[in-house]
Every structure is written in C-alpha cells, then in structure tokens.
TORVO-505746 format. One line per field, with one value per residue (C-alpha): x, y, z; residue in three letters; residue number from 1. Coordinates in nm, 3 decimals, padded with zeros to 5 digits. Each point is the difference from the previous one (the first is absolute). Layout:
# TORVO-505746
x	c(X,...)
y	c(Y,...)
z	c(Z,...)
type	c(ALA,...)
seq	c(NUM,...)
END
This chain:
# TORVO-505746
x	c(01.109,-00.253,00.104,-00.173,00.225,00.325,-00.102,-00.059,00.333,00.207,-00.167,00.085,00.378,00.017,-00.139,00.209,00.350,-00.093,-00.033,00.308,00.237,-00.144,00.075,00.411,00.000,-00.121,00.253,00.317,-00.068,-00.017,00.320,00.172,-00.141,-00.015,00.083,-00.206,-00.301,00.074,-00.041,-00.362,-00.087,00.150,-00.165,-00.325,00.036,00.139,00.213,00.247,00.016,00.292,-00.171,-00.305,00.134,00.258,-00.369,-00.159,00.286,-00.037,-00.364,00.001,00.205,-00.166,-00.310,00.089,00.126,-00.337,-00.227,00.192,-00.128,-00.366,-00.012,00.139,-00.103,-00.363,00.209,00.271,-00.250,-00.209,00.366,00.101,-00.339,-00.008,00.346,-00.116,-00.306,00.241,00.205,-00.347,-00.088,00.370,-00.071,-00.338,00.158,00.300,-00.236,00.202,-00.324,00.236,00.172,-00.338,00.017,00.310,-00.198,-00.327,00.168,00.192,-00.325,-00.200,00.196,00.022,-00.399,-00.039,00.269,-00.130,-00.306,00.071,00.251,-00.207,-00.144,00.326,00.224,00.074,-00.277,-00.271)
y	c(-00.581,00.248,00.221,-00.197,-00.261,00.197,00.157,-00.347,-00.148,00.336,-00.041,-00.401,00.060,00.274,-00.260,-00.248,00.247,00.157,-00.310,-00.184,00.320,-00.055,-00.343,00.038,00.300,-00.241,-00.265,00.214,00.130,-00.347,-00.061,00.296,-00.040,-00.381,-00.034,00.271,-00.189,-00.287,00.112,00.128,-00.348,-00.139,00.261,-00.138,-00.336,-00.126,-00.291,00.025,00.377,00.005,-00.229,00.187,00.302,-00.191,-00.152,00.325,00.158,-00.274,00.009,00.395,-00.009,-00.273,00.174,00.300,-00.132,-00.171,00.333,00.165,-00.302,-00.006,-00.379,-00.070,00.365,-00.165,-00.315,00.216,00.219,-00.264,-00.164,00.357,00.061,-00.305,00.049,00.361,-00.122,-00.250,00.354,00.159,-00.269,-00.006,00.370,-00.063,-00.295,00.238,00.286,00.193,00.248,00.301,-00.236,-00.135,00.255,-00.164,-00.301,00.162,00.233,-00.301,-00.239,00.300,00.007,-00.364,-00.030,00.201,-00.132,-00.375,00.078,00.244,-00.235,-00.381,-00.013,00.064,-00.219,-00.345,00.000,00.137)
z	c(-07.011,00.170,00.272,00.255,-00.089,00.014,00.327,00.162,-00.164,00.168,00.356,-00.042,-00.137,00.332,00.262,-00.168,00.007,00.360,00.158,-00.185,00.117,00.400,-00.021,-00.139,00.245,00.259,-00.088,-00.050,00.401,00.066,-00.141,00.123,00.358,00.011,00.336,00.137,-00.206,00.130,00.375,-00.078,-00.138,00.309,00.249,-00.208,00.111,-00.310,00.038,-00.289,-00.120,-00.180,-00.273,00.068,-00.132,-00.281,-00.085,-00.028,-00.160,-00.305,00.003,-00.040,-00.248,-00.210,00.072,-00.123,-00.338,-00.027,00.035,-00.259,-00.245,-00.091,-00.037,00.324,00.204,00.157,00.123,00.164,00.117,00.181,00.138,00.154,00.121,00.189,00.143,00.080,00.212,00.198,00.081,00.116,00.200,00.145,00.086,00.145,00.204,00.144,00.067,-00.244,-00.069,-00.164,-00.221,-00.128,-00.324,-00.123,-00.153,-00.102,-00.273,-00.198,00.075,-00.170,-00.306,-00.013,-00.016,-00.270,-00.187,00.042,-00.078,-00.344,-00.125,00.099,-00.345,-00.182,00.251,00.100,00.235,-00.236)
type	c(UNK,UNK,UNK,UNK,UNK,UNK,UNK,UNK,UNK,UNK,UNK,UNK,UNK,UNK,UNK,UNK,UNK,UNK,UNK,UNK,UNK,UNK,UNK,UNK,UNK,UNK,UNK,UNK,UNK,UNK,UNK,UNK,UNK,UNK,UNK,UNK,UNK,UNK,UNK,UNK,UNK,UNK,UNK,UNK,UNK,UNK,UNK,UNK,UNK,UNK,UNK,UNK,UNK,UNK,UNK,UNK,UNK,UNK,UNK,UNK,UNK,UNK,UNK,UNK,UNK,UNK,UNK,UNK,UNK,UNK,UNK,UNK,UNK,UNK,UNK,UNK,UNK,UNK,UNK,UNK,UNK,UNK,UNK,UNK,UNK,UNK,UNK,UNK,UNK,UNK,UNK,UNK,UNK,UNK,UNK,UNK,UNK,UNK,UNK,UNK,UNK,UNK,UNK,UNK,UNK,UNK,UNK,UNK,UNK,UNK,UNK,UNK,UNK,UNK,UNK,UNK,UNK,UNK,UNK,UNK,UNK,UNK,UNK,UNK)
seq	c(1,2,3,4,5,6,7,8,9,10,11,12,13,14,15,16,17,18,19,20,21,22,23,24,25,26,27,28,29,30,31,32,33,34,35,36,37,38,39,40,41,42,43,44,45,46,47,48,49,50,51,52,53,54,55,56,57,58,59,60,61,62,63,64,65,66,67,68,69,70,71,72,73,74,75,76,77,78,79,80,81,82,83,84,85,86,87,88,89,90,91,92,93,94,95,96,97,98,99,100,101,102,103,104,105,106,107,108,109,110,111,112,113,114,115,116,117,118,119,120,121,122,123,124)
END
C-alpha cells in the first residue's frame, strides 16, 4: 500500500471516529437531559419532542455504529447528514444564529466520510 494510500485511509478512519464520538456524546446528553431536550424541541415548534429526541437518540446511536464500518460508513454518513441539515434549517427557522456551528462541524465530517468511503460502502 503506498503512503498516499495510508494517509487517505488515517484521515478517513479520523473523520469516521471524530464524528461517531460527537454523535454518542450527543446522544448520552440527550439521555441525561431528556427533559431539558425535550423543551428545546418544543420551544422549536416541534409537536412531539419527547420522540423527537428518543428518535434522535436511536438514530445517533445507529449512526455511529455505522461510520465505524466501511461498508456501511457512506450510508450512515448521508442519513446523519441529512438529519444534520433538518437541525440547520431548524436553527435558521428559530433565528438561533450562535447555535448555527453546532451542525456544520458533524455535517463536515460526515461529507468527507460519505464521500471517501462511497466506493467501498453500500452506496458505492
């Protein structure tokens, strides 16, 4: 394998472990502070937010499990990334401008990942 190859491999596993870790960090604080989650959804306009966040909680997890497998990573990356542009556009919607960095850095991550893994995954 040349180095070229080994360097693209480490940044890929790195995307793929960076964003898997803020996605369980994201869904343990919306375990531990379900309630307090739930009241942003709700202050959002969302009608049900306790099984928005017991939705989100599953999906991050799920998610996470698939970045960390290179068959499956480009899938879970394109599912996150889509549920991480509904979350901008719910920020965008609310006015939230400060909180606007919160998506970008996962949805960053998530584009590289989709696109290093597509050929190797289910999508590719």
């Amino acid at each position: 394998m040349s180095t070229r190859v080994l360097a693209v491999e480490a940044a890929l596993w790195t995307c793929q472990a960076g964003a898997a870790w803020i996605f369980l960090k994201s869904a343990r604080h919306k375990v531990y502070d379900f309630a307090e989650v739930g009241e942003e959804f709700r202050h959002w306009g969302y009608a049900r937010p306790a099984e928005v966040t017991f939705g989100l909680v599953v999906l991050w997890i799920l998610g996470s499990a698939g970045l960390l497998l290179p068959k499956t990573a480009s899938l879970a990356a394109v599912v996150l990334g889509v549920a991480m542009l509904v979350a901008l556009a719910t920020l965008v919607v609310n006015r939230e401008w400060r909180r606007l960095h919160e998506p970008l850095l996962p949805a960053a991550l998530l584009v590289v990942v989709a696109i290093g893994r597509w050929e190797q995954g289910m999508l590719g």
